[in-house]
C-alpha positions as CSV (number, residue, x, y, z in Angstrom):
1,X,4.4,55.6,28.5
2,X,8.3,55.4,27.4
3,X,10.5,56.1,30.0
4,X,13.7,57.8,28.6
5,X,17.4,57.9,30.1
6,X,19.3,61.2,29.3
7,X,22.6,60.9,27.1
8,X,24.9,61.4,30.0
9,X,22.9,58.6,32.1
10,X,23.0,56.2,29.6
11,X,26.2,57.1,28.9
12,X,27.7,56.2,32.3
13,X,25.2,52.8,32.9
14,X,27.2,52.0,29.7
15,X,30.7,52.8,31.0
16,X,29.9,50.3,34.0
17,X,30.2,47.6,31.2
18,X,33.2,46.0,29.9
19,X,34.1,46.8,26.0
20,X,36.0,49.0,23.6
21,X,33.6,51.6,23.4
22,X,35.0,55.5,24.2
23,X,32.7,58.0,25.8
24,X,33.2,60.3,22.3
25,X,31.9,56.9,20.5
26,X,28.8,57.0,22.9
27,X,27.7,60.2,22.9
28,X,27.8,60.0,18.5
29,X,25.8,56.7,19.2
30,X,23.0,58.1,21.5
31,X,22.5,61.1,19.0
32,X,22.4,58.5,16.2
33,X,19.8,56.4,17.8
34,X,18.3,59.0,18.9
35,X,17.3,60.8,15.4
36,X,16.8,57.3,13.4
37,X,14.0,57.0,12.0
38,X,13.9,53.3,11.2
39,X,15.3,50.3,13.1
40,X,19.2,50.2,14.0
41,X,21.0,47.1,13.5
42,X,24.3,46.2,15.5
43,X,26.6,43.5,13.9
44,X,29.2,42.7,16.7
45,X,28.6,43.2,20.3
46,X,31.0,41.7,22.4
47,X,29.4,42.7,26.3
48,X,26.5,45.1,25.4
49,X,27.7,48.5,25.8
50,X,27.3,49.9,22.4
51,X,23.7,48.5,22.6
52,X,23.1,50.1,25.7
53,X,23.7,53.0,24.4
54,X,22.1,52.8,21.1
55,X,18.8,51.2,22.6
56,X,18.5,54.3,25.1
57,X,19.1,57.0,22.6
58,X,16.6,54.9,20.8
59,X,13.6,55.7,23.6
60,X,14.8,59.2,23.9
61,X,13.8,59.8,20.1
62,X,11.3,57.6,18.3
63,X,11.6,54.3,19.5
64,X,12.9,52.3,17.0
65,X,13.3,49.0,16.9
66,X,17.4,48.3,17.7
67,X,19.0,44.8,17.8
């Protein structure tokens, strides 16, 4: 059993963490993630808060692999 963060949760664990990332930026992120439907690569993450978000819209959709 997955458990899933909603956007707005994962949203602000991921504004706890210091980076460039904009709320706006986030929220298109999650909804990426969250629709993939194969694995979502990252080049260039500086403190994790791009993959925070990507990896939790990730579980609330199919699961892909994200890295």
């Amino acid at each position: 059993m997955t458990s899933t963060v909603s956007q707005s949760d994962a949203i602000a664990a991921a504004m706890k963490i210091d980076g460039w990332l904009t709320e706006r930026e986030a929220r298109l992120l999650y909804d990426l993630a969250k629709s993939a439907t194969g694995p979502i690569i990252e080049i260039g993450s500086w403190r994790g808060r791009s993959t925070t978000v990507l990896g939790h819209g990730s579980m609330a959709g199919a699961g892909q692999r994200a890295s």
